[in-house]
C-alpha positions in Angstrom: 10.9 -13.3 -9.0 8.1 -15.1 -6.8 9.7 -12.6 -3.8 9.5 -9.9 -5.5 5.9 -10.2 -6.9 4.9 -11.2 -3.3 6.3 -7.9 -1.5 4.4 -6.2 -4.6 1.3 -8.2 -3.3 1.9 -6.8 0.0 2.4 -3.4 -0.2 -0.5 -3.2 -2.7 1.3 -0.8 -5.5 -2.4 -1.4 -7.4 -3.7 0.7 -4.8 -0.7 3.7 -4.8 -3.5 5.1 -7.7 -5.5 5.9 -4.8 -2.7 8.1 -3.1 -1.0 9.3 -5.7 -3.2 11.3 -8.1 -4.6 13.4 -5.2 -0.9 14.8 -4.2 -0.6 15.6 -8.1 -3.7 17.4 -8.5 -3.2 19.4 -4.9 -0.1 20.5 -6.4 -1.5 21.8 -9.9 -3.9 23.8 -8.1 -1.3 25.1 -6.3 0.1 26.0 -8.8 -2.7 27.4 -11.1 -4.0 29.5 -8.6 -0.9 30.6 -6.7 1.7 30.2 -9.1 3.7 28.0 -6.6 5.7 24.9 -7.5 8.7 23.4 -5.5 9.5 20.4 -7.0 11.3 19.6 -3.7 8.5 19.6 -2.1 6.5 17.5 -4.4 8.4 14.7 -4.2 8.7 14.9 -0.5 5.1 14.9 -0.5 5.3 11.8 -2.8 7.6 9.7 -0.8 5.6 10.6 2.5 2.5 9.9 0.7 3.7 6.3 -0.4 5.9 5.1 2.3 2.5 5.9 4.7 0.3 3.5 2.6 3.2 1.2 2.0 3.7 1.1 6.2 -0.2 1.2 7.0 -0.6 -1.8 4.2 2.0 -4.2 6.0 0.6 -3.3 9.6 -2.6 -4.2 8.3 -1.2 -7.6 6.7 0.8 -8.8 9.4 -1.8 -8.3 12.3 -4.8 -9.7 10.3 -2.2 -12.8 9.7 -1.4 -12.9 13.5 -5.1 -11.9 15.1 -6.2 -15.3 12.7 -8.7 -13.1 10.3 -6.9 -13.8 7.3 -7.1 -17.5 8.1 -10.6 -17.7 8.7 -11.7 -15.9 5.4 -12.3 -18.3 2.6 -10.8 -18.4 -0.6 -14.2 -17.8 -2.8 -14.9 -14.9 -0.1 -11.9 -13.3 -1.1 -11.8 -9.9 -3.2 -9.2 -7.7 -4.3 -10.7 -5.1 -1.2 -11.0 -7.9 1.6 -8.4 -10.4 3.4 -5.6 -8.7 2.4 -3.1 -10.5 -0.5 -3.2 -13.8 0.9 0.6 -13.6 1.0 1.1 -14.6 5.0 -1.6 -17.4 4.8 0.2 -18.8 2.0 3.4 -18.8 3.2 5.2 -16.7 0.3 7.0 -14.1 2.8 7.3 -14.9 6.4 5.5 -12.9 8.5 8.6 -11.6 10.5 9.9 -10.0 7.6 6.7 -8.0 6.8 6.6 -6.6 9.8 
């Protein structure tokens, strides 16, 4: 369980609220004003939408960890927008696997 609430540390599924709502609301205009809805399409749309934040939030993860930023930042520094999860520095995942 430790794993598995680590890789959800890592790929930040807090933050998929910042992707998600934007590809529903694109496609409910699209739909009000055009009449248009491929469902095919939406959830194509979907899946690129959250494997690109799920691949940009590991790159960013496993290069902070490897550059040393994560390890310089200090714990009462830290905020759920800076230094990443703190999953590298701490050893949970190894950083091979991330990347």
């Amino acid at each position: 369980m430790e794993k598995i609430l680590a890789w959800m540390n890592v790929i930040r599924v807090k933050f998929f609220a910042a992707g998600i709502p934007p590809v529903i609301l694109g496609f409910s205009v699209a739909y009000h004003v055009e009449g248009l809805l491929s469902p095919d399409l939406f959830l194509l749309t979907l899946f690129g939408i959250v494997t690109a934040m799920i691949g940009s939030y590991t790159f960013n993860e496993y290069f902070d960890f490897k550059s040393g930023v994560d390890l310089v930042v200090k714990d009462e520094h830290v905020t759920p927008f800076n230094s990443g999860s703190r999953v590298l520095p701490s050893g949970l995942l190894n950083p091979e696997k991330v990347f």
